[in-house]
The first five atom37 places (N, CA, C, CB, O) and aatype in JSON, in Angstrom:
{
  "aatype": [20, 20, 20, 20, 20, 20, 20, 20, 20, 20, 20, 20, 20, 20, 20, 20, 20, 20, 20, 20, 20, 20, 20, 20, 20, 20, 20, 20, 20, 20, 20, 20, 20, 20, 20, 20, 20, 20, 20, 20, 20, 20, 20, 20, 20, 20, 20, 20, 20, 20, 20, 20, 20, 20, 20, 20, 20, 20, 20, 20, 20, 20, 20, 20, 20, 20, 20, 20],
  "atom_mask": [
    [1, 1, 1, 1, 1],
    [1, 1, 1, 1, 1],
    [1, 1, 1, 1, 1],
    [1, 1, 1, 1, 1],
    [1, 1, 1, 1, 1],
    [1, 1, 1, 1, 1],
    [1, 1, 1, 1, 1],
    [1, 1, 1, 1, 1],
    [1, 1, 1, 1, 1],
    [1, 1, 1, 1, 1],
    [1, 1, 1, 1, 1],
    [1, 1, 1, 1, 1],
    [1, 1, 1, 1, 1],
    [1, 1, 1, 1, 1],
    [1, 1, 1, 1, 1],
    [1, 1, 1, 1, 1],
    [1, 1, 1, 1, 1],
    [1, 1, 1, 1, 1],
    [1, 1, 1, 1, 1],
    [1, 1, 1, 1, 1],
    [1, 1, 1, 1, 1],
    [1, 1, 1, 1, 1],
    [1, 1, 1, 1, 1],
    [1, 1, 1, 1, 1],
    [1, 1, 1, 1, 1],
    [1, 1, 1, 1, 1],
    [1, 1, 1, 1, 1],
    [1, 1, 1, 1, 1],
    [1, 1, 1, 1, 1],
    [1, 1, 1, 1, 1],
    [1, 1, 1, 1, 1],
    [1, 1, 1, 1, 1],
    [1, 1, 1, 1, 1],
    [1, 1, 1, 1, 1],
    [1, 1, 1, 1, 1],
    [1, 1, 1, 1, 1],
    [1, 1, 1, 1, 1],
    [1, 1, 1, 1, 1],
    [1, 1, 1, 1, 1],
    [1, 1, 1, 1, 1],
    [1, 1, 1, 1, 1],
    [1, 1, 1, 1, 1],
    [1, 1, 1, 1, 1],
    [1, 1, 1, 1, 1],
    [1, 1, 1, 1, 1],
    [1, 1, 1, 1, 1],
    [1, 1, 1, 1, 1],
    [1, 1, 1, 1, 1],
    [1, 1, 1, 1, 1],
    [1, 1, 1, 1, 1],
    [1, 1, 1, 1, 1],
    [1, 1, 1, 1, 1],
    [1, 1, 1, 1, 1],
    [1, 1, 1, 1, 1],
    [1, 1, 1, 1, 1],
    [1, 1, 1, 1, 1],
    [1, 1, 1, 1, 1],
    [1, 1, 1, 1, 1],
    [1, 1, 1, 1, 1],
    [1, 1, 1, 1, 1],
    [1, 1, 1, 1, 1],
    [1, 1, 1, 1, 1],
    [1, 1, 1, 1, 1],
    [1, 1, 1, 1, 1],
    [1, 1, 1, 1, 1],
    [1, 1, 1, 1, 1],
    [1, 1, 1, 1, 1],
    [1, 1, 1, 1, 1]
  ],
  "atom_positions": [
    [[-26.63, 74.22, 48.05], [-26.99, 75.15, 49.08], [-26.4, 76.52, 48.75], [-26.5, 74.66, 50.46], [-25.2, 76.66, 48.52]],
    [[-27.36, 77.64, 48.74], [-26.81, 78.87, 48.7], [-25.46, 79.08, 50.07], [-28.22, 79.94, 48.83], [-25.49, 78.58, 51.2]],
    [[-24.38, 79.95, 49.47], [-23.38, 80.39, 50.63], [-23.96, 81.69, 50.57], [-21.6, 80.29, 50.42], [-23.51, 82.09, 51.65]],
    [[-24.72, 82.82, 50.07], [-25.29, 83.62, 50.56], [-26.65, 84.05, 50.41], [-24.68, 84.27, 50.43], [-27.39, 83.6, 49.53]],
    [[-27.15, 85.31, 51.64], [-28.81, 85.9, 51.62], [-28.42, 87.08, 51.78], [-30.03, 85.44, 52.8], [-27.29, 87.39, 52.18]],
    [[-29.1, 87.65, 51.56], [-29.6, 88.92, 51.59], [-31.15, 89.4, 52.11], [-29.41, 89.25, 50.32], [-32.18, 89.0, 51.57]],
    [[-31.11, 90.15, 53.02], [-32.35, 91.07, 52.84], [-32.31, 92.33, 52.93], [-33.26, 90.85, 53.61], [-31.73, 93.03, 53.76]],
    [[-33.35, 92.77, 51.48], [-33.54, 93.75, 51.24], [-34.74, 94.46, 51.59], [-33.29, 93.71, 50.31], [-35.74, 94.3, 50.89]],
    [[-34.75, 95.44, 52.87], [-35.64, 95.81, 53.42], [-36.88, 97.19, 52.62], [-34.87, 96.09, 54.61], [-38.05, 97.45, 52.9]],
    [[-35.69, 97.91, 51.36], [-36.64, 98.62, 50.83], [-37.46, 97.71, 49.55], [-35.93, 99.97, 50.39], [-38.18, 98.24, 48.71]],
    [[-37.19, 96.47, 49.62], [-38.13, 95.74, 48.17], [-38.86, 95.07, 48.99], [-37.36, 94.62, 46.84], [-38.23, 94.11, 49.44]],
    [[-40.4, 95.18, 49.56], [-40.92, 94.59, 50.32], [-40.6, 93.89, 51.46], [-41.31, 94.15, 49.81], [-41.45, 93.19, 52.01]],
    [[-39.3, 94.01, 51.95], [-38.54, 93.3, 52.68], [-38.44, 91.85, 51.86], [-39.11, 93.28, 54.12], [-39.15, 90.93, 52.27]],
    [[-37.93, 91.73, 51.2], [-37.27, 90.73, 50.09], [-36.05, 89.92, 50.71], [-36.67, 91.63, 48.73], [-35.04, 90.62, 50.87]],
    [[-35.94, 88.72, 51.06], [-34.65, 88.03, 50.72], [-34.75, 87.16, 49.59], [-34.15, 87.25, 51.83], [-35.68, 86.49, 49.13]],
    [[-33.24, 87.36, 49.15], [-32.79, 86.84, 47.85], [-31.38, 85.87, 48.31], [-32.43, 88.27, 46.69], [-30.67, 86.31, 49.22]],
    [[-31.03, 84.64, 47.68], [-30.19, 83.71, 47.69], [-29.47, 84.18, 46.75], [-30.6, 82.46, 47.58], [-29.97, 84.62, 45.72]],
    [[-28.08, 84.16, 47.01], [-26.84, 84.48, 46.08], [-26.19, 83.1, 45.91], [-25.71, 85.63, 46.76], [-26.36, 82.16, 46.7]],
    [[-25.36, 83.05, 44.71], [-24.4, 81.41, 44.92], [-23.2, 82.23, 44.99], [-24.33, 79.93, 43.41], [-22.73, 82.01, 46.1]],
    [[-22.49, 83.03, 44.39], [-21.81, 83.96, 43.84], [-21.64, 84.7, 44.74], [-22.24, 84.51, 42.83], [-22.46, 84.89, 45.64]],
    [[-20.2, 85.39, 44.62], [-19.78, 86.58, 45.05], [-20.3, 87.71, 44.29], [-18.44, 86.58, 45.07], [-21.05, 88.64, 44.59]],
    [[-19.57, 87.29, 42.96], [-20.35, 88.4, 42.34], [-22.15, 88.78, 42.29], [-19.93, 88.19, 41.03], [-22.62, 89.91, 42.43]],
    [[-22.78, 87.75, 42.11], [-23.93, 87.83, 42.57], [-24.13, 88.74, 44.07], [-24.3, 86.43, 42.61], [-25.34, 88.92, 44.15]],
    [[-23.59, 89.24, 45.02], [-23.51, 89.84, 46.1], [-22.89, 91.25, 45.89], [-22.84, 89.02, 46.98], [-23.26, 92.17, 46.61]],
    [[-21.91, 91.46, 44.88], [-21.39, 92.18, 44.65], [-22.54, 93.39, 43.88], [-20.3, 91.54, 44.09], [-22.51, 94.61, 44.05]],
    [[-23.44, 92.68, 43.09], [-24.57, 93.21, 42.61], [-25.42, 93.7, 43.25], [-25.08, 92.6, 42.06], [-25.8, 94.87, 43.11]],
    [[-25.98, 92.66, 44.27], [-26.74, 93.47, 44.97], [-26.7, 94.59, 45.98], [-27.23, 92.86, 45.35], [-27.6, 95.34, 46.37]],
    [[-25.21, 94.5, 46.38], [-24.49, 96.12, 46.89], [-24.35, 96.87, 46.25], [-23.32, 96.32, 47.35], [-24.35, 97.98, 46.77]],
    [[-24.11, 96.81, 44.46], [-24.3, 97.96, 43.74], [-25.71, 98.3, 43.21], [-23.44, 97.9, 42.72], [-25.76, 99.38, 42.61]],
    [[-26.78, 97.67, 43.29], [-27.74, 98.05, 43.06], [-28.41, 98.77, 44.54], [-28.34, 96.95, 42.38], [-29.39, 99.51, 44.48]],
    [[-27.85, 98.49, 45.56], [-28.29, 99.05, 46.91], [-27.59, 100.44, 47.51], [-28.01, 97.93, 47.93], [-27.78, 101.1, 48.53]],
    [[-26.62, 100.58, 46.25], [-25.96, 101.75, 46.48], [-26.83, 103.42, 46.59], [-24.96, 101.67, 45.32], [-27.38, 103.86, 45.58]],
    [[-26.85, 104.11, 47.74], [-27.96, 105.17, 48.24], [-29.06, 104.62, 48.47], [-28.31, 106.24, 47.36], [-29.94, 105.35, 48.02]],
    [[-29.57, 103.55, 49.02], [-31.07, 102.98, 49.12], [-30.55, 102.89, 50.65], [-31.71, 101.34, 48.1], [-31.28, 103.38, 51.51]],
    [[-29.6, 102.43, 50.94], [-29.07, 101.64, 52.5], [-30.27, 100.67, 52.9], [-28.82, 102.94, 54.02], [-31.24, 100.44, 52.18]],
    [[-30.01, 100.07, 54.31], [-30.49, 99.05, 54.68], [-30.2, 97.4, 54.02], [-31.67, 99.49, 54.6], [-30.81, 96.47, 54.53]],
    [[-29.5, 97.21, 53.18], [-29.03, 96.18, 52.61], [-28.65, 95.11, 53.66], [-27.99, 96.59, 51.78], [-27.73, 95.65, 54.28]],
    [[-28.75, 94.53, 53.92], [-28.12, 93.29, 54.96], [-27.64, 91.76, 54.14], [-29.55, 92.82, 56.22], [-28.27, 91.19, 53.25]],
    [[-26.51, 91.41, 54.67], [-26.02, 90.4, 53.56], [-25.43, 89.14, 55.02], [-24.38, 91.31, 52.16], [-24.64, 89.34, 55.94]],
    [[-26.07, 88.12, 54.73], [-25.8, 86.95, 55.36], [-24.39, 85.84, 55.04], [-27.03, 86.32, 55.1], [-24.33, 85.58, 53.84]],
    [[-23.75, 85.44, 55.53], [-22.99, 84.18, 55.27], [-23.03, 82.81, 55.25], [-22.35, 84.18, 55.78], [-22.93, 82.74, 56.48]],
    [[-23.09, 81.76, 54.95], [-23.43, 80.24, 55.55], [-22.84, 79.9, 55.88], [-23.77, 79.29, 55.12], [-21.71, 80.19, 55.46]],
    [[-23.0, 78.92, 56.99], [-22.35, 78.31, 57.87], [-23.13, 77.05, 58.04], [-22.15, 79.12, 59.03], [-24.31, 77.01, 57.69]],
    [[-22.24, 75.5, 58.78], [-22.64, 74.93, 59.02], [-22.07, 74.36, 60.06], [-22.91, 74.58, 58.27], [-20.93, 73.95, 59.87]],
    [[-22.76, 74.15, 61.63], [-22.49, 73.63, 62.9], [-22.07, 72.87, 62.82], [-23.16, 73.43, 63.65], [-22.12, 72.35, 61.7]],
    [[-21.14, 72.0, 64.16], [-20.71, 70.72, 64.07], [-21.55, 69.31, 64.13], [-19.91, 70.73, 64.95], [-21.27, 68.13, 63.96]],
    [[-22.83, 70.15, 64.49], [-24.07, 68.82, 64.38], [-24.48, 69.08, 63.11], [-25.56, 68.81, 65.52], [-25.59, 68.61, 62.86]],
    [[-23.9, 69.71, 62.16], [-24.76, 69.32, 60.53], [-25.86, 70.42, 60.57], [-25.69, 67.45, 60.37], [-26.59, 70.37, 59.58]],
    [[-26.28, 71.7, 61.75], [-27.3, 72.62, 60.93], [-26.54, 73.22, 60.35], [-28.26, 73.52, 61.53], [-25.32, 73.22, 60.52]],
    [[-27.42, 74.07, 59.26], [-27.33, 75.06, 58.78], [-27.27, 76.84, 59.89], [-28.44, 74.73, 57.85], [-27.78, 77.09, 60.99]],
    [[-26.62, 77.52, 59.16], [-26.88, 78.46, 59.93], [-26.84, 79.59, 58.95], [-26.0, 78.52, 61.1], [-26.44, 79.2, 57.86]],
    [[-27.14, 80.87, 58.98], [-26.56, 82.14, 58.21], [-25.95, 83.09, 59.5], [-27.94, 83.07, 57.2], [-26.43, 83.09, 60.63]],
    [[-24.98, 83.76, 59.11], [-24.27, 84.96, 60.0], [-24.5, 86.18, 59.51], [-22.78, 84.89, 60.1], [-24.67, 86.26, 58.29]],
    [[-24.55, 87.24, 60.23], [-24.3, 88.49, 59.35], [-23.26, 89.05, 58.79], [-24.59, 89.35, 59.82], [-22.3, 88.96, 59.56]],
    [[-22.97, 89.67, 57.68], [-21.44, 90.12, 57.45], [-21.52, 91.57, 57.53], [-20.76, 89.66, 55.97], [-22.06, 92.39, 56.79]],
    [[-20.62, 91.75, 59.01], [-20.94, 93.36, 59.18], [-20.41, 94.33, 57.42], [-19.65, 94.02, 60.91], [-19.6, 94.05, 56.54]],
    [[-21.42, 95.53, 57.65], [-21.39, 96.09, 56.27], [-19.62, 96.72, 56.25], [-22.82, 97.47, 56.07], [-19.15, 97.02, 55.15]],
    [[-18.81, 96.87, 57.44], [-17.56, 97.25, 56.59], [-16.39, 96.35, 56.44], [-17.0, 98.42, 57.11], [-15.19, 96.57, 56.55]],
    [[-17.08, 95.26, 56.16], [-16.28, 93.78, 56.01], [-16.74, 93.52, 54.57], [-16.79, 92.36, 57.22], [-16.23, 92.62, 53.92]],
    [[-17.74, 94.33, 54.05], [-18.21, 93.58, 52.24], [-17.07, 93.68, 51.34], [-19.58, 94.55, 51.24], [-16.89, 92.92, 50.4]],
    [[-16.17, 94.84, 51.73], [-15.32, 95.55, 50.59], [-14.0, 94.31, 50.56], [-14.71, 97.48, 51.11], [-13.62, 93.94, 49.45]],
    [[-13.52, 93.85, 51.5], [-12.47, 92.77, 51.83], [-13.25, 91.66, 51.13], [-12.13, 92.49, 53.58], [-12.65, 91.08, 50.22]],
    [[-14.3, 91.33, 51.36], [-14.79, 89.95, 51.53], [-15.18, 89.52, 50.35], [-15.85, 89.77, 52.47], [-14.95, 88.35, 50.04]],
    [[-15.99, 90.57, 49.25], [-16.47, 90.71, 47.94], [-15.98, 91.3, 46.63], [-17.36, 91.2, 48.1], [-16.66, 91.71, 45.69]],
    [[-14.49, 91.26, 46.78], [-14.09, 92.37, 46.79], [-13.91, 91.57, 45.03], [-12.84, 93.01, 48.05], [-14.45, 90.46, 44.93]],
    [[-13.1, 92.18, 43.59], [-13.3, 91.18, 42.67], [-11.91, 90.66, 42.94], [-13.72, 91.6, 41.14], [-11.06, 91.27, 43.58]],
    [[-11.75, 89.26, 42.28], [-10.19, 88.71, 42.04], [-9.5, 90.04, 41.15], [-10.15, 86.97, 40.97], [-10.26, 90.85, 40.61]],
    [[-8.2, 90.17, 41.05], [-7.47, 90.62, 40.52], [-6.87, 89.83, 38.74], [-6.67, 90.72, 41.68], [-5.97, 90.37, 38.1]]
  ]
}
């Protein structure tokens, strides 16, 4: 199961599945001056759905940030 989505509203409105951080990390630098980027989280309920969350945009830099 992907742990992240994305949609990208200036590529046809495109979502794309990330497995990766870094994979996410990419698509914020390729979205860099385009804006509208939206990046999802996974989650899963205590009954077993699936869910995605949003990750507000000034939480990417903490969250994606690279290992050291």
């Amino acid at each position: 199961m992907t742990p992240y989505i994305s949609f990208v509203p200036f590529r046809r409105e495109e979502w794309k599945a990330h497995a990766t951080k870094k994979a996410v990390r990419q698509a914020i630098a390729y979205d860099r001056g385009r804006g509208g980027l939206r990046i999802f989280a996974q989650g899963v309920g205590g009954d077993g759905r699936v869910f995605f969350l949003e990750i507000p945009r000034d939480q990417w830099g903490e969250r994606f940030e690279e290992a050291a």
